[in-house]
Each structure stands twice: as C-alpha cells, then as structure tokens.
C-alpha positions in Angstrom: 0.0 0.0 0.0 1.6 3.6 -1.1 1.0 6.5 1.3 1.3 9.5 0.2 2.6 12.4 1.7 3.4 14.7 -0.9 0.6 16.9 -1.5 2.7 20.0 -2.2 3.8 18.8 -5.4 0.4 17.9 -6.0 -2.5 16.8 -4.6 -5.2 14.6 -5.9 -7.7 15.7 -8.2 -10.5 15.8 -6.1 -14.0 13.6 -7.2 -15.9 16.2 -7.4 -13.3 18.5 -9.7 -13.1 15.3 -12.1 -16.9 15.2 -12.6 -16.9 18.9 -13.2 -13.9 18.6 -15.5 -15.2 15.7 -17.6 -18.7 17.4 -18.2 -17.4 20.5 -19.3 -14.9 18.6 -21.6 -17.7 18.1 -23.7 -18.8 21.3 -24.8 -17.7 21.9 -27.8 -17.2 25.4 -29.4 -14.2 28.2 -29.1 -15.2 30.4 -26.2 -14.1 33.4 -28.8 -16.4 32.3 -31.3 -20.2 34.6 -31.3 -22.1 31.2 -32.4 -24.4 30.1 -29.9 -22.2 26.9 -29.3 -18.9 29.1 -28.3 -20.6 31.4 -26.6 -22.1 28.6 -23.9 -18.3 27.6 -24.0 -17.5 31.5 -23.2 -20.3 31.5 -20.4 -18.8 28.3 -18.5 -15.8 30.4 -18.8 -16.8 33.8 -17.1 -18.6 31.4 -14.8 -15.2 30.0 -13.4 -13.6 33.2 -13.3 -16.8 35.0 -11.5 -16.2 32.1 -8.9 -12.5 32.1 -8.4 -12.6 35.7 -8.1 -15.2 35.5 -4.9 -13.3 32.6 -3.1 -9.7 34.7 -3.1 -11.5 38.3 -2.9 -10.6 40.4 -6.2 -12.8 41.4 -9.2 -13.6 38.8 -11.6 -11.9 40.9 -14.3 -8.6 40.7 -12.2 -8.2 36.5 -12.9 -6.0 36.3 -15.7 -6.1 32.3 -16.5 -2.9 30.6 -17.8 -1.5 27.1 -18.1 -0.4 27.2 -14.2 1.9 28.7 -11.3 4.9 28.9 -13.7 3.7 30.8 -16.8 1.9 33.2 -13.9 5.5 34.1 -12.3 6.6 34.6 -15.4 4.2 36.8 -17.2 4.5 38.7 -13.7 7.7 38.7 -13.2 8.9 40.0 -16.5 5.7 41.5 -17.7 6.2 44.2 -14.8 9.7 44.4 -15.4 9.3 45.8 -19.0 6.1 47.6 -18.4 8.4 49.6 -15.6 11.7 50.0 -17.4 9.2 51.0 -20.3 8.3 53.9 -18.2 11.2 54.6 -16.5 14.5 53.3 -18.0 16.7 53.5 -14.4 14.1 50.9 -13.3 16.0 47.6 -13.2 16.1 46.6 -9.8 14.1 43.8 -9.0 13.8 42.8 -5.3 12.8 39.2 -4.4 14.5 36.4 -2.0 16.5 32.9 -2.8 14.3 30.9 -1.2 12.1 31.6 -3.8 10.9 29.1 -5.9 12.6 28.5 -9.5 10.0 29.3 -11.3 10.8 33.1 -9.7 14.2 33.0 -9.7 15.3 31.7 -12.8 13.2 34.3 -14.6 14.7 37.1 -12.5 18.6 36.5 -13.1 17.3 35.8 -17.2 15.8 38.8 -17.0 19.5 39.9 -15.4 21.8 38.1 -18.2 19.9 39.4 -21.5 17.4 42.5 -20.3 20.1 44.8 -18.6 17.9 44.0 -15.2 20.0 43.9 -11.4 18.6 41.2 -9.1 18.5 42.2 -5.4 18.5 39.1 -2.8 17.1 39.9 0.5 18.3 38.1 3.1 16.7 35.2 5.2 17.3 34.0 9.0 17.8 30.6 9.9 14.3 30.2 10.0 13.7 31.4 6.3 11.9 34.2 7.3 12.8 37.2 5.2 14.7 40.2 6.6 11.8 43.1 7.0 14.0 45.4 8.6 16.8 45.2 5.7 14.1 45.5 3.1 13.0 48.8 4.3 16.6 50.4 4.8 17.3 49.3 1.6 13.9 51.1 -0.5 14.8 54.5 1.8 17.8 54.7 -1.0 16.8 52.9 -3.3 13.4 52.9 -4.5 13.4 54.8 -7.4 15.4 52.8 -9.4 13.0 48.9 -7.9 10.9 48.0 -11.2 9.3 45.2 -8.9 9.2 43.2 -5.7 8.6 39.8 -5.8 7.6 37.6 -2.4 6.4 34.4 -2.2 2.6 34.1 -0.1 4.1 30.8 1.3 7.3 28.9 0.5 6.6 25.5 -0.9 9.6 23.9 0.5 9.8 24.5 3.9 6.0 25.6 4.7 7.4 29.5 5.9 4.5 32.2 5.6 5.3 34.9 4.8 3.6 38.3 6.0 3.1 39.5 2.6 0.2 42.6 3.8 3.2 44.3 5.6 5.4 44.0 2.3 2.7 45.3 0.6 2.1 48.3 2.5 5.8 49.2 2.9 6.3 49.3 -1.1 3.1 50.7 -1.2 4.8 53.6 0.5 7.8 54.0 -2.5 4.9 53.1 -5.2 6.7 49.8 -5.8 4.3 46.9 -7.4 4.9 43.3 -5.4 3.8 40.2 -6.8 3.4 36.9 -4.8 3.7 33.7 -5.4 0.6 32.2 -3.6 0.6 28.7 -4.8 1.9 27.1 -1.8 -0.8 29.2 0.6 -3.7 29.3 -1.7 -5.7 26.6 0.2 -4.2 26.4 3.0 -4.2 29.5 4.8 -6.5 32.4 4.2 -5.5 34.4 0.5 -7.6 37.3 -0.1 -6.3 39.3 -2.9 -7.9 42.7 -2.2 -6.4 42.6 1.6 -2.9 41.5 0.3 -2.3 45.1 -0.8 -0.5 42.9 -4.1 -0.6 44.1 -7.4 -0.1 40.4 -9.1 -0.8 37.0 -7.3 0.1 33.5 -9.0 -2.4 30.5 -8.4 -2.5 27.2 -9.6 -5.1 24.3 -9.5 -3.4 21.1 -9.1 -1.9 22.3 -5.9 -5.6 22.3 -4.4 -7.4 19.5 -5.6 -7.6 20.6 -9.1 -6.4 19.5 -12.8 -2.8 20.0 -13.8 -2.3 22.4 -16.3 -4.8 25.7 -15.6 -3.6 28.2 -13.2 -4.3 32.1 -12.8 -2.3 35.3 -12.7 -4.6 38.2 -10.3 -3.6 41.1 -11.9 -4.8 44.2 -9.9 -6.7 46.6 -12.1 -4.8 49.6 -10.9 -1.4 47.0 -11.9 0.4 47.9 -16.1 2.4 44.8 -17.4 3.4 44.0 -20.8 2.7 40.6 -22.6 4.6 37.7 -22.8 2.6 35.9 -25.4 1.1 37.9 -28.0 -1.9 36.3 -30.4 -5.9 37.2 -30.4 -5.8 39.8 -27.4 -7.4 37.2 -24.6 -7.2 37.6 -21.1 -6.9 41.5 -21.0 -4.5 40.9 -24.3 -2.3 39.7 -21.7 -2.2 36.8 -22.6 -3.5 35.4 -25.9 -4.3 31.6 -27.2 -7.9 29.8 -27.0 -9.2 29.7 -23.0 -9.5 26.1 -21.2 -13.1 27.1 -20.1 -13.1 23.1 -18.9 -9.8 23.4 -16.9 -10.8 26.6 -15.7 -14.4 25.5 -14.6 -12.3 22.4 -12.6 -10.0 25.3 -11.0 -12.9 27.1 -9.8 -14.8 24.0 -8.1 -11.6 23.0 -6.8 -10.8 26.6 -5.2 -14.2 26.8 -4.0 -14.2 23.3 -1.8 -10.5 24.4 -0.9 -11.8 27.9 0.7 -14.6 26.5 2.2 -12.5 23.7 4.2 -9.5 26.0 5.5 -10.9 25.9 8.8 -11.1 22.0 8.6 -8.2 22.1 6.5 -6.1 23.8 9.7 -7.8 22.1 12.8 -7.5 18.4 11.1 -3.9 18.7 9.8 -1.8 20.7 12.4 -2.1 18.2 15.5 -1.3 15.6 12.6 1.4 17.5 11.5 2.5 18.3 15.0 2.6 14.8 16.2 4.6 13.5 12.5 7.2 16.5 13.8 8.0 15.2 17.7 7.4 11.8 15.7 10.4 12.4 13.8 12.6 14.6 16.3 12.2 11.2 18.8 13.1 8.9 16.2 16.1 10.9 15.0 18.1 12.8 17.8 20.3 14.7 15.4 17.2 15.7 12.7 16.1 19.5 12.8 12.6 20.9 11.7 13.9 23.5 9.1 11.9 26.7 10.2 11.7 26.3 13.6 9.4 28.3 15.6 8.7 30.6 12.2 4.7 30.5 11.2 4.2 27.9 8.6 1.8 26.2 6.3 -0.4 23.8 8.5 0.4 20.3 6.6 3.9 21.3 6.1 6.7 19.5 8.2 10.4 19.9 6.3 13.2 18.6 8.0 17.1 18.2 7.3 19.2 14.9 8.3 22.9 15.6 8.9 24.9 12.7 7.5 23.0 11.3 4.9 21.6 12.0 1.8 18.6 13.3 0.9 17.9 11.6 -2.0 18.9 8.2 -0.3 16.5 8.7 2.0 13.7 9.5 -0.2 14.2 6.4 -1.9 14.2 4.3 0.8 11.1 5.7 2.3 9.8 5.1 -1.5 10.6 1.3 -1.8 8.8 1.2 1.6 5.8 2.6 0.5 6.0 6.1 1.6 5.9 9.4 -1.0 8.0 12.5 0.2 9.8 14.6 -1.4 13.0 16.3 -0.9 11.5 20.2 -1.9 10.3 21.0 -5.2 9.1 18.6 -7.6 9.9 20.6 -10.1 13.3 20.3 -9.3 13.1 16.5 -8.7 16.0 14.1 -10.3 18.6 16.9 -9.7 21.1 16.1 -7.7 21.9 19.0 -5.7 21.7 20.8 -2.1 18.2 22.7 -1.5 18.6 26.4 -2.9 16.4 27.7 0.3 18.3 26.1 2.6 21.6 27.4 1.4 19.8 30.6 1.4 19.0 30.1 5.2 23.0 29.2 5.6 22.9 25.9 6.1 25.9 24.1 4.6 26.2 21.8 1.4 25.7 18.9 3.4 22.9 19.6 5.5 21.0 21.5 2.7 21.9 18.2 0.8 20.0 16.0 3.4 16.5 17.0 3.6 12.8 15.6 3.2 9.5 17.5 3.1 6.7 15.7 4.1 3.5 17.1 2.5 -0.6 16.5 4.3 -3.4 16.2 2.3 -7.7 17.0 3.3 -7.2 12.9 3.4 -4.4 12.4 5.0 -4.6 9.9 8.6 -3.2 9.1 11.7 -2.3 5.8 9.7 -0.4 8.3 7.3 1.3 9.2 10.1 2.4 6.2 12.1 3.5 4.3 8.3 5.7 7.2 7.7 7.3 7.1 11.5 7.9 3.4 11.5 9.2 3.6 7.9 11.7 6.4 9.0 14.3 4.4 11.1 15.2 1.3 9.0 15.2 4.5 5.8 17.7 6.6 8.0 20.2 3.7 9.0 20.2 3.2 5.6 20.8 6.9 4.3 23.4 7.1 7.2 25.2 4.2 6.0 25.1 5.5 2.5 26.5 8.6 3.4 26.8 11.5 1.9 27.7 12.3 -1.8 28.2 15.4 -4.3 29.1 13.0 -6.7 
C-alpha cells in the first residue's frame, strides 16, 4: 500500500473536480467564437472566473487564466519588469528572496543576463523568514530605481509564511508593485487578494485538488504589465491563445471546496502534522525541523538529516511505500543541495540531506504512524550511504 505524503507537489484531483472537469470537456465550441455553441463555452468560462474571483477576494476581471503557477511568475515577473523599465529606463532593480521558488528566480537573473535588469537578494534567517527590517533600509535609498518586488505568499519547501500585507504596504509607500507567489498558501491559509495590498498573485489548480495544467495570474486593475505571449488579445491581451473554459471550470470547483475547508483544513492537519514532527525529532536525535518556531503552512513539516543524503533517504522511504519529497518537484531528479536552505545558511551537506513531508484534506493518523515506523530502518540506511556530491 503507497502513502502519500506529498501533497505539495500535487495533490489529488478531487471527485468532485473530475466530474466537473469531464462534463465541461464536452462542450464543444471556441469560447471566442459569437455562435451560440462558443458562446455557452465562453459562459462556463466567465462562470469560473466569477467564482475564483469570490473565493480569493478580487474582481472577476482581475483572474488572468494561464497554463499554471509557472507561466503566472513569469508573465509577472517579467511583464512588470518591461512595463516599468518602459516607463522609467533607471528601473531595473528587482527585489525578491532565494528561497524563492525556480519558477521566480530563474526568470529574474534571465531577466538579469539578456534584459540589462540587477537582481536584489534579500536576506533570510535561519528560519527562512525574510529580513523586514533590511528590506525597508534598503527602498529609503533605493526605491526609485525597484521595477518590482517579488515575495512568495508561502514557500513551498519548507511551509514559511510569509507576512506579505506588511510587504505590501511598505512598497506601497515607495509606489513599488509586489507580486506573490501564492501557490503554496492558496488553500491552506486564508489568500484574499484585495487585503494583500498585491498588485499580481500566481495560483494554480493542481496544488488544491484541481487538474494539472490551468492556473491564474490576479492582476490588480490599478497594476500595467506588458505581454509575454502575443496572439488574439485574450485575457486583458495579456495573454493570448484559446481559454481552457473546462480546466478553468475544474480550478474554480476546486478553489471553491479548498476555501470552504480551511478551517477543517487547519484544525484536522496541524495536530497531525505536529505529532509527524515530535514523531520524527524522537526517532532521529540529530534531525532538525527546518523553520523552527517561524509560522508555517499547517500540513507542512520539512526537516534536514545531517549525515545522509537526501535523495537516499527519499528512496528508501519510497521502496517502503512512503511518497515524500526532498522540496520541489519541479526540481526533482537533480542532484543538488536545497537552494532555500543554502539561502537560510545551512551548509552543502545539511542543505543536501532534507525531506518535506506534505498533508493532504485525506491524510490519517495511519499516514502518520507508516511514515514514523518507515523512517528508522530508511535513516540507518541513508546514514550508512552517506553523503555524496558525486
């Protein structure tokens, strides 16, 4: 029997989201077309985005669909970039963290090799919290030249929330435009768009119960950017190509079940989570919970192992039945130390030896107590593996 405990790579499509997704597969007509056939395609479509735009909190003409979290970070990231430098040309400073995920990153330092941009790192603690206080003596000199800052809602390795409101307002006070990433929180805290103070948010479907390949770029209506794809004008013109009215109808159940359950969501899953943590910390003296006493994601526990290697240990929690992860699955099959750790100053090593365990709506005590007696016989085994760059 495979447990899983990997939801934050991706969780299961939900019954309920499949039904919805299969019925509205079969509508046939081009949402763009004024026949009467693509114009019920076009309603299911403003349908989903009326509904996604009441469970987050923005106006439905804010939802900007795309193919997922990615393509959103990226149509943010470098769509406010050149819609700034447009404006102002001594613009090219953008401000973001490196615990950030790739899909962030690597568009920021592209962005710094071939468009003339300047990447500024804030720093993190130990915890991965980022540094507030450095952020703000930085913008008092600064500011006029920051095209953008760009903060993640929630990090999706480590479970770290950040307070993105209090980001918000402080570049709110240097008319600097921040976009999150909110894939890792939408769903599992509260995300309410027209709180956040944000001028872009990225949200994706899969991550909540939803199909893969639909997401969402909330683009404030007060918020410029400039295309990435260019084509028939969709979405705002920003960003063209034939809408997936059936994935999108499927995003919008599966945001609406995931809204309504964050209380359950929260109440079920932290004493689970809590328990799989001292589970863990008893089992394995020398293991350490990556972010501490920082707040966190509710069904997030990520921890580091000194002496062995991740990747060893993920596979021999695998070949005993057990799905974890070592941080991104998009990063998956690499051989290398976790980028957010480093970025919290952990060594190659230790940043080389970690797991994140991930809790699903479903997940069980039985979850929990197959992943702790799992763990030991998995951990000898890392240990006596050792650890490798090779």
């Amino acid at each position: 029997m495979v447990v899983y405990l990997d939801h934050a790579a991706t969780s299961p499509i939900r019954p309920e989201v499949l039904d919805t997704y299969t019925r509205y597969l079969t509508l046939v007509g081009n949402p763009s077309s004024v026949h009467v056939a693509g114009q019920n395609v076009r309603r299911a479509l403003e349908e989903a985005r009326e509904e996604i735009a009441k469970a987050i909190g923005c106006n439905r003409n804010e939802v900007i669909f795309t193919s997922g979290g990615t393509e959103s970070d990226n149509l943010a990231i470098k769509g406010l970039y050149w819609q700034r430098r447009n404006e102002d040309a001594s613009r090219n400073l953008i401000v973001s963290a490196y615990t950030e995920h790739h899909a962030v990153i690597d568009p920021i330092e592209w962005l710094e090799r071939e468009q003339g941009a300047q990447a500024i790192w804030i720093p993190v603690d130990a915890r991965g919290v980022v540094d507030f206080a450095w952020l703000e003596t930085f913008l008092v000199e600064n500011a006029p030249r920051v095209a953008l800052i760009s903060l993640m809602w929630a990090n999706n390795e480590t479970g770290v929330v950040t307070p993105i409101s209090d980001f918000t307002a402080l570049a709110e006070r240097h008319g600097i435009p921040v976009h999150s990433d909110a894939v890792a929180a939408l769903g599992h805290i509260p995300v309410k768009f027209s709180e956040s103070g944000l001028s872009a948010m990225s949200i994706t479907a899969h991550k909540v119960g939803g199909p893969v390949g639909v997401g969402a770029l909330v683009v404030s209506r007060q918020a410029k950017l400039t295309s990435l794809v260019h084509g028939g004008g969709q979405e705002r013109a920003m960003r063209s190509g034939t809408m997936n009215a059936a994935g999108a109808k499927a995003f919008a159940h599966a945001v609406i079940l995931a809204v309504a359950r964050l209380e359950r969501h929260a109440s079920t899953l932290t004493p689970l989570r809590d328990r799989l943590v001292a589970g863990v910390l008893e089992l394995v003296s020398d293991a350490r919970f990556s972010r501490g006493d920082a707040p966190g994601l509710p069904d997030n526990a990520h921890f580091t192992f000194p002496g062995c290697s991740g990747d060893s240990l993920l596979f021999l929690l695998d070949r005993a039945g057990i799905c974890v992860s070592n941080g991104s699955a998009c990063q998956a099959g690499v051989t290398a130390a976790s980028h957010v750790l480093l970025a919290m100053g952990r060594d190659e090593a230790e940043a080389s030896g970690c797991i994140r365990v991930t809790l699903g709506i479903d997940s069980t005590e039985s979850d929990v107590d197959a992943f702790l007696a799992a763990l030991p016989a998995a951990h000898e085994g890392a240990r006596r593996a050792g650890y490798t760059t090779s």
